[in-house]
N, C-alpha and C positions, 0 to 999 in steps of 0.2 A: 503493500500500500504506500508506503514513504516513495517511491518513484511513480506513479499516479499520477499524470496533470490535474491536481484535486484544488480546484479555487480554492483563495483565501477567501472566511467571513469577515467581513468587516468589522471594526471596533471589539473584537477579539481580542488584541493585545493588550487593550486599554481596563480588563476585565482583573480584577484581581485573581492568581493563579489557586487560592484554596476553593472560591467562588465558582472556577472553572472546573474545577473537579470535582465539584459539587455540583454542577450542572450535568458531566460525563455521568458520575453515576445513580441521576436521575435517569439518564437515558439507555442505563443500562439494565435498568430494571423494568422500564418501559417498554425494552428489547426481546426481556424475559417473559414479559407478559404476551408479547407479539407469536412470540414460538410456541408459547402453553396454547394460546390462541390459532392454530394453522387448521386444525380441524374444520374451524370456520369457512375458512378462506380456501381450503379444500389445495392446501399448498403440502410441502414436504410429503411424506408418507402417506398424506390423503389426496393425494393427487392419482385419482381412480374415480373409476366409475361409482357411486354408494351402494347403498345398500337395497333402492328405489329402482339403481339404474340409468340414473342420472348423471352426465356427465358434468368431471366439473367447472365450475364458471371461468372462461379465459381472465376476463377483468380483475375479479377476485384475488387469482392468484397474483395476477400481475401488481395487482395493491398490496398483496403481503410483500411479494419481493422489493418492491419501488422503497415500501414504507420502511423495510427492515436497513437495505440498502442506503437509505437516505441517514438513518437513526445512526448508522454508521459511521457514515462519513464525515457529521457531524461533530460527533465524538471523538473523529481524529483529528480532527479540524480546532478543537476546541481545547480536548486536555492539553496540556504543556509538555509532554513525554509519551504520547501515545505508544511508539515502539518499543523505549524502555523500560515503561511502568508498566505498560499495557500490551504489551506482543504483539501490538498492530504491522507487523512487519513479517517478513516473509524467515527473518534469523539467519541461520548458518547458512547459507545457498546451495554448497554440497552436500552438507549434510541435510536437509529438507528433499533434496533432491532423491538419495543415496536411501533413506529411511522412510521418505514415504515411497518409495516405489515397492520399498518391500513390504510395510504395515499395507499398502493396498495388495499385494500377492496372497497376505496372510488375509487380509476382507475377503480378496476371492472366491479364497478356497472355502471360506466361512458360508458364503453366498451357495457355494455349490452344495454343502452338506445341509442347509436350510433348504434348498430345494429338494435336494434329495428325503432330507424326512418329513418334511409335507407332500410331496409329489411324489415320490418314488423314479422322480425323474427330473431333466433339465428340463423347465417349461418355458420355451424362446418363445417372446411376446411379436404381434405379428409387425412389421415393417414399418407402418403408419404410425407406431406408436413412440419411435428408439428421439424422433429428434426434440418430441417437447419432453419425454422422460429423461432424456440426458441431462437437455437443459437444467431441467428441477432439479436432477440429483446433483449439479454443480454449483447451483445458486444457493439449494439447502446446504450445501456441505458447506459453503463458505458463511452462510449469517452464522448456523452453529457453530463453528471455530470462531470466527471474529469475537461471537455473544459471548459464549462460555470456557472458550481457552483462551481466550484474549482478553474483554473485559473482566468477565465474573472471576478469571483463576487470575487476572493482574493483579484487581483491589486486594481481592485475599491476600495476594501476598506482599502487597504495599502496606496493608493495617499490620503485619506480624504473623500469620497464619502460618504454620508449619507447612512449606513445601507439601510434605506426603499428603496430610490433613486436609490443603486446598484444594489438592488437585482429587480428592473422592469429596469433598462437599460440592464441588461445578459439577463433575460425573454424577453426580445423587440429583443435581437439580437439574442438568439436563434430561438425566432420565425420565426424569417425573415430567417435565416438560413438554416431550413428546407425549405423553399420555399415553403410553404405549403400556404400563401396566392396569389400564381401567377392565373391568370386567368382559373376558368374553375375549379378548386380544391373545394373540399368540403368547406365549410365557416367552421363546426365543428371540422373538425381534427384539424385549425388554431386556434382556441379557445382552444381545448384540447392541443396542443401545449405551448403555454399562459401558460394555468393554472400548466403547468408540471414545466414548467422554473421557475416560481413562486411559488408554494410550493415548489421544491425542493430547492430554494435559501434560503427561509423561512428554514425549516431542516436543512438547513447547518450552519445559522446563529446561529442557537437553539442547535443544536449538535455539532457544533464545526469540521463537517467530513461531507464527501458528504457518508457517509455509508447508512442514511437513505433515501435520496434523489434518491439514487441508486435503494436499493430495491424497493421501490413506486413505480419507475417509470419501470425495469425490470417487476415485476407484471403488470402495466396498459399497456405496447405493448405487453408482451403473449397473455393478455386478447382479446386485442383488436384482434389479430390472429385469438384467438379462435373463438370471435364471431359474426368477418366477415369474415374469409378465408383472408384477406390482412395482408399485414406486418403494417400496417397506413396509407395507400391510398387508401378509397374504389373508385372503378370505379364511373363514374357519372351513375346517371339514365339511364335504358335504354339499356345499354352496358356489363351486367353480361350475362353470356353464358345461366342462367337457364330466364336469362330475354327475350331473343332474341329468347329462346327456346317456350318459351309462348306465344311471340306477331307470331310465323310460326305454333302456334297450331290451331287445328281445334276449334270452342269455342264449349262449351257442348251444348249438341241437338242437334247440325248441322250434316249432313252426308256428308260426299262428294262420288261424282258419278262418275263412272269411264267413259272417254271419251267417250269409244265403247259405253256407253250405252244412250249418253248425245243427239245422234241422232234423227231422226225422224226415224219412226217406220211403 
């Protein structure tokens, strides 16, 4: 983000700097509330068709990312150390490079055995769907590193917060953020969730930038795309259209007979 053509705000500087970080992290809990919020907006992991069958709203999403985005930039634009206090930077260059390629190798394969025990297979979603689900999963992966390995795990560790301690209190509240443990949700996207908040915090303490934390986590929701057709919410059991297609199939060897013929003779 530090190399970004990102305007200055005006009379910014003229702002007293504890005032300013007082306004950052108003905007970071406002940011919090954006991402508990996506369900709404039918953004990040609920970016699917619902439960109705309804597709969801272009607009909508595009307000959650504008808004999140914007909440952002704002925040860099405003704290007086956004990279150094706050990880708004990309950190080591090699090593973000070197470590997210492999934490997203390790999402992959994460992605593959999530398909596999829900599916019993790779489920490749069809062609029309890969460029706005990309999209999403690139736009999501970077407001949650920005929000919560950048902002939320900075302040903690700018107030005093024990490293280890911050970096599982941002992982606990991202987690919960997604809402991915409410009733009726898969138990492993909640755990995959976990684990992303927590290495990516890891990374960012290690790199000095959410750049690695970023790409890891950009690669393991493509992935996860790929190898279920959802954005990060597979349907429960039961409920996939090829599933509901099989339980209305005839089962092999059976015939069925047509009415006229089902008479007596």
């Amino acid at each position: 983000m530090p190399d970004l053509p990102i305007p200055d705000l005006p009379g910014v500087e003229s702002i007293p700097e504890p005032l300013r970080v007082l306004i950052v992290l108003g905007l970071t809990l406002l940011l919090v509330i954006l991402r508990l919020d996506a369900e709404r907006f039918s953004a990040a992991e609920y970016d699917d068709i619902d439960r109705w069958g309804r597709k969801p709203s272009l607009l909508r999403r595009l307000a959650w990312y504008t808004l999140g985005l914007v909440l952002i930039l704002v925040a860099f634009k405003v704290h007086p150390d956004p990279a150094g206090e706050l990880f708004l930077g990309l950190g080591d260059r090699l090593g973000a490079v070197i470590l997210g390629l492999a934490y997203g190798a390790i999402g992959a394969a994460i992605a593959i055995i999530i398909a596999l025990y829900r599916y019993h297979h790779v489920r490749f979603p069809g062609l029309l769907a890969y460029p706005g689900a990309v999209l999403n999963a690139i736009a999501t992966a970077f407001l949650d590193e920005a929000i919560f390995r950048g902002l939320l795990f900075g302040f903690l560790i700018v107030v005093g917060v024990d490293p280890t301690l911050a970096n599982l209190i941002q992982a606990l509240v991202y987690a919960l953020a997604t809402r991915l443990g409410a009733s009726g949700r898969p138990w492993y996207m909640l755990v995959t969730a976990l684990a992303i908040g927590l290495v990516g915090g890891w990374l960012t303490g290690v790199t000095g930038g959410i750049g690695a934390a970023f790409l890891g986590h950009a690669i393991t929701r493509i992935a996860i795309f790929f190898t279920t057709g959802h954005a990060g919410l597979p349907k429960a059991k039961g409920t996939e259209d090829e599933e509901i297609d099989r339980r209305r199939r005839t089962p092999d060897g059976w015939q069925t007979l047509d009415p006229r013929e089902s008479g007596e003779r």
